[in-house]
C-alpha positions in Angstrom: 9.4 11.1 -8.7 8.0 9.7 -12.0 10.1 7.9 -14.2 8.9 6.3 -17.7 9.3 2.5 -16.9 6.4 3.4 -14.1 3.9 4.2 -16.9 2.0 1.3 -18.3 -0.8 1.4 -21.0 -1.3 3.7 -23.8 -3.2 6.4 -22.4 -2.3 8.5 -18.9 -4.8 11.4 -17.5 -2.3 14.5 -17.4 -3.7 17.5 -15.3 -7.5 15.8 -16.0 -6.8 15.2 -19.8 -6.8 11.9 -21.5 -3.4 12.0 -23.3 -1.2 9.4 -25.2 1.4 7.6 -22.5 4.4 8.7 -25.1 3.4 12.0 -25.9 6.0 14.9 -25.3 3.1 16.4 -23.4 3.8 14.4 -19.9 8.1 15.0 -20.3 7.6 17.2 -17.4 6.4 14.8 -15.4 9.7 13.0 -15.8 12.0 15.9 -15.0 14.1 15.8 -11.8 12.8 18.3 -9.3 12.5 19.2 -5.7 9.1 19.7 -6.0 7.1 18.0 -3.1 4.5 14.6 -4.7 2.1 12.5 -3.0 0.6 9.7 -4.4 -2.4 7.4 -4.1 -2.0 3.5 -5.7 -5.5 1.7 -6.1 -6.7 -1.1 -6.7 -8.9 -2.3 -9.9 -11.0 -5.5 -9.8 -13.7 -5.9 -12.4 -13.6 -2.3 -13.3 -14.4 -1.1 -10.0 -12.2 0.6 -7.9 -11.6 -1.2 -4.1 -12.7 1.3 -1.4 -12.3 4.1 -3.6 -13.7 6.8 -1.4 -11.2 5.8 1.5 -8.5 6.4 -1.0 -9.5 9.7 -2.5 -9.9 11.1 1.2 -6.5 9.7 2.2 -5.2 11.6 -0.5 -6.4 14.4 -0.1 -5.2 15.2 3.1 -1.5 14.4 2.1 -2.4 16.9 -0.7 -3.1 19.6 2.2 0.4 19.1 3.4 1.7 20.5 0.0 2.9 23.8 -0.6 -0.2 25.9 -1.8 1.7 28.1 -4.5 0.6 26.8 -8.1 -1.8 24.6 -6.5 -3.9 22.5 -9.5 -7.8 22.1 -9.1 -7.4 19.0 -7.1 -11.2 17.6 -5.7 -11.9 14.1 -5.0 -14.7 15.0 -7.9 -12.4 15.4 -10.4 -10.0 12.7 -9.5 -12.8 10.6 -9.6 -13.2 11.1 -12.6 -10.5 11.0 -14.1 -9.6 7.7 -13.0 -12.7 6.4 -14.4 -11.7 7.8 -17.8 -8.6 5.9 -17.7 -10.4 3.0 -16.7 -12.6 3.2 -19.6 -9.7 4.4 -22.3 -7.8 1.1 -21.4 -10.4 -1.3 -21.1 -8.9 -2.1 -17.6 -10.6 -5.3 -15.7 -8.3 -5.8 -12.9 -4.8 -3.7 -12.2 -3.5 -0.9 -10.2 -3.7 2.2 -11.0 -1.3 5.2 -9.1 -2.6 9.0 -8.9 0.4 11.1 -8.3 -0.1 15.1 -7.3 2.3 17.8 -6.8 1.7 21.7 -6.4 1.8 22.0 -10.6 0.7 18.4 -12.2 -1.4 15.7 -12.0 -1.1 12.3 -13.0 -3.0 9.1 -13.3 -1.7 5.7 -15.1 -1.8 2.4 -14.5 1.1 0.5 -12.9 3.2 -2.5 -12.4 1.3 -4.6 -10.2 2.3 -8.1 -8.5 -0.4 -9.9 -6.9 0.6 -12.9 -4.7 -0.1 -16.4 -6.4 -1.9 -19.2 -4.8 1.9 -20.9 -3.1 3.0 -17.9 -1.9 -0.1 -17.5 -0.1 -0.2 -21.1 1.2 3.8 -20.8 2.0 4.2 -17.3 3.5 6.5 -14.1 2.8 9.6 -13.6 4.3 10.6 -10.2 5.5 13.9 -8.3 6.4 14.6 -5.2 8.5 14.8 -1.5 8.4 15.9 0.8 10.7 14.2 3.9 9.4 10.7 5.8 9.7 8.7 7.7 8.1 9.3 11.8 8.6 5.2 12.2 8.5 3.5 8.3 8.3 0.3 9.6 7.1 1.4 10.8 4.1 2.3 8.6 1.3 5.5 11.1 -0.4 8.3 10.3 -2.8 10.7 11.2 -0.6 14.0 9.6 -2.4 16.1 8.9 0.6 13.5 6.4 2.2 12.9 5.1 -1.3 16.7 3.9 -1.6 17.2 3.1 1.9 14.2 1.1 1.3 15.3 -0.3 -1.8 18.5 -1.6 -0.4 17.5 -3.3 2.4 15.1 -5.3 -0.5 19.0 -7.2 -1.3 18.5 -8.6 1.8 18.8 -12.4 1.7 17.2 -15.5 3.8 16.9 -19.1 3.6 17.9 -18.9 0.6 15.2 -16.4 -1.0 15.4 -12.4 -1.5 12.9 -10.8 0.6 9.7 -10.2 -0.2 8.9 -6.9 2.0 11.0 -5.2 4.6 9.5 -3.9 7.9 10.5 -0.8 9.7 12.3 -0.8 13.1 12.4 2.3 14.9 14.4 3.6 17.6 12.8 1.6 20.4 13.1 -2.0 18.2 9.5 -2.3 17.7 8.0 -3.2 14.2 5.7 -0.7 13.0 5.4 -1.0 9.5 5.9 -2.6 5.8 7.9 -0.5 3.7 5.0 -0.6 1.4 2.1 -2.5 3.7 0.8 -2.8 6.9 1.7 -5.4 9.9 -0.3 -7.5 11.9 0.4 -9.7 14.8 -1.6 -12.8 16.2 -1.7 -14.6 19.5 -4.5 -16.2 20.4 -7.5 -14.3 19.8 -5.5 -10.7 19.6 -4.7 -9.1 16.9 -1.6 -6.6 17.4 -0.8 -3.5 15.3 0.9 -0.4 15.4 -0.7 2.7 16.5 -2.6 4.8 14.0 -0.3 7.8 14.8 3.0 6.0 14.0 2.1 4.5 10.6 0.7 5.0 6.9 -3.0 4.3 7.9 -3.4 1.9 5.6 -7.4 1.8 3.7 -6.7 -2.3 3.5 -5.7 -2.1 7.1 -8.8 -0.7 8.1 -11.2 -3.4 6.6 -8.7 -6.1 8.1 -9.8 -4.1 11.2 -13.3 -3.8 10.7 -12.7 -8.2 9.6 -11.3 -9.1 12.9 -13.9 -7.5 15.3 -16.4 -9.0 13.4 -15.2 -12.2 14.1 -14.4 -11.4 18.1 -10.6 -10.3 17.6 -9.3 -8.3 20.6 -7.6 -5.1 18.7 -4.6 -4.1 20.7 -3.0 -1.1 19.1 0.7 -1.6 20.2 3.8 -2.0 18.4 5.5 -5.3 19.1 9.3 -5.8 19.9 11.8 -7.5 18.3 12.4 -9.9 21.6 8.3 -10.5 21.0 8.7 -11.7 17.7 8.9 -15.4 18.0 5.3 -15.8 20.3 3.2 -14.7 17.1 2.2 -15.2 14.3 1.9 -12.5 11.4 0.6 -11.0 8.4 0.7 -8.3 5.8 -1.8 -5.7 4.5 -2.0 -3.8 1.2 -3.7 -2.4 -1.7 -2.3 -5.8 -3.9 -2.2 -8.2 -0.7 -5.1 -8.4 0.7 -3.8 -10.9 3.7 -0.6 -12.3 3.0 1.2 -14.5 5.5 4.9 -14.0 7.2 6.4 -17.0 7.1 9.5 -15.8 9.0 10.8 -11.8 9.5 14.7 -12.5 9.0 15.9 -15.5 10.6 12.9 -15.9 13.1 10.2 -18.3 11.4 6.9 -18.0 12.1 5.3 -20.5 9.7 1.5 -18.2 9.6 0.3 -19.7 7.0 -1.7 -22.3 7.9 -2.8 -20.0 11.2 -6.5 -20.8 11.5 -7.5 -17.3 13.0 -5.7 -15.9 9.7 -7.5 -18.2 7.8 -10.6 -17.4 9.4 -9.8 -13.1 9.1 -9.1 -13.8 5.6 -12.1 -14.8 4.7 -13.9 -12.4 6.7 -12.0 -9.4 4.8 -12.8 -11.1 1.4 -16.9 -10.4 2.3 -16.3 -6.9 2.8 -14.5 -6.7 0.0 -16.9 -8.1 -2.2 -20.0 -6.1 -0.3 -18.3 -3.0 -1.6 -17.9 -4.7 -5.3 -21.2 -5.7 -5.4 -22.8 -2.3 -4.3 -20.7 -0.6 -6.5 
């Protein structure tokens, strides 16, 4: 599901062409349909794209999962290169850019992108709830019922602010996910997270992985309950958070932000992140 309002910047790639963002050309992306997308948003920071390979490989296995009839020529190759283009045609330095793919069109444009400001950072997010899941986590679909179940529980209101992220609740009160991020939980000197099989393996959420055992984390790979909540600390992961801090998930504060093994992850995840730049 594309809509106009999602496009930003003159120029999109449509089906691996380099066309105007308001030419009738891409109207059929826009149409309503019942044809199956995935998608793949990444990250742009001084022209280079963040983990870029981990993204193109994700998305191509949620690309597998589509029906094969009318199947464009979709290789990482070609995405590749095709994001680059864009890149290059819009003189992008820093942004996001999202690659959407269904069995008859491809489409890469820039996006709408909110990074989180220096007092948000020191202050924390606050989150709401969702009782819903994914139908297949790994795959990262426009499917428009979790989109406006999603969307609602975004109304959601405390101490006095809209929420900044919802996390998913399943059937067994544990926390699994963001809506559109990953979850971490700290106590101590272990760092709690959702199984790989129950969630949206995350490319950030791997380096924040990759961060915390190189700093002597314990990784336990458990989904935390709701009764759990108040003995940790958390965070979030994403393509446009890096680490951002929970300061409370509904009414249950948790005040992370000032957590000194955060503090400490965050900067180890920053030096991967710049290792990749800088060998890019």
């Amino acid at each position: 599901m594309v809509t106009p309002n999602c496009i930003i910047g003159e120029s999109v790639i449509f089906n691996y062409k380099l066309v105007n963002s308001h030419s009738k050309e891409i109207e059929l992306c826009f149409q309503v349909t019942d044809e199956p997308h995935v998608y793949e948003v990444v990250r742009v920071i001084d022209s280079k794209v963040l983990f870029f390979e981990d993204h193109l490989a994700r998305l191509l296995c949620s690309i597998n999962q589509l029906p094969k009839t009318s199947q464009n020529n979709v290789s990482s190759e070609l995405l590749y290169d095709g994001t680059y283009k864009l890149i290059k045609a819009l003189h992008l330095i820093n942004g996001n850019i999202r690659i959407v793919v269904s069995p008859t069109l491809i489409l890469i444009h820039e996006k709408e992108h909110h990074y989180p400001d220096t007092e948000t950072i020191k202050k924390g997010v606050i989150l709401g709830e969702v009782n819903i899941m994914r139908d297949n986590p790994n795959v990262k679909s426009m499917r428009e019922d979790y989109i406006n179940n999603v969307k609602k529980a975004h109304e959601q209101v405390f101490f006095d602010s809209k929420v900044f992220e919802v996390v998913l609740v399943n059937q067994n009160h544990q926390y699994t996910e963001g809506s559109r991020s990953n979850i971490f939980f700290i106590n101590s000197n272990e760092l709690r997270t959702a199984p790989d099989n129950m969630v949206l393996k995350g490319i950030t959420r791997k380096y924040v992985i990759q961060a915390a055992e190189s700093i002597g984390l314990v990784i336990n790979q458990t989904c935390i309950t709701q009764q759990e909540l108040p003995h940790y600390k958390a965070f979030l992961s994403g393509t446009s958070l890096n680490i951002l801090p929970i300061y409370s998930i509904g009414n249950i504060q948790l005040d992370s932000a000032n957590d000194q093994t955060i503090q400490k992850l965050l900067k180890a995840y920053l030096s991967i992140v710049q290792d990749y730049l800088s060998s890019h």
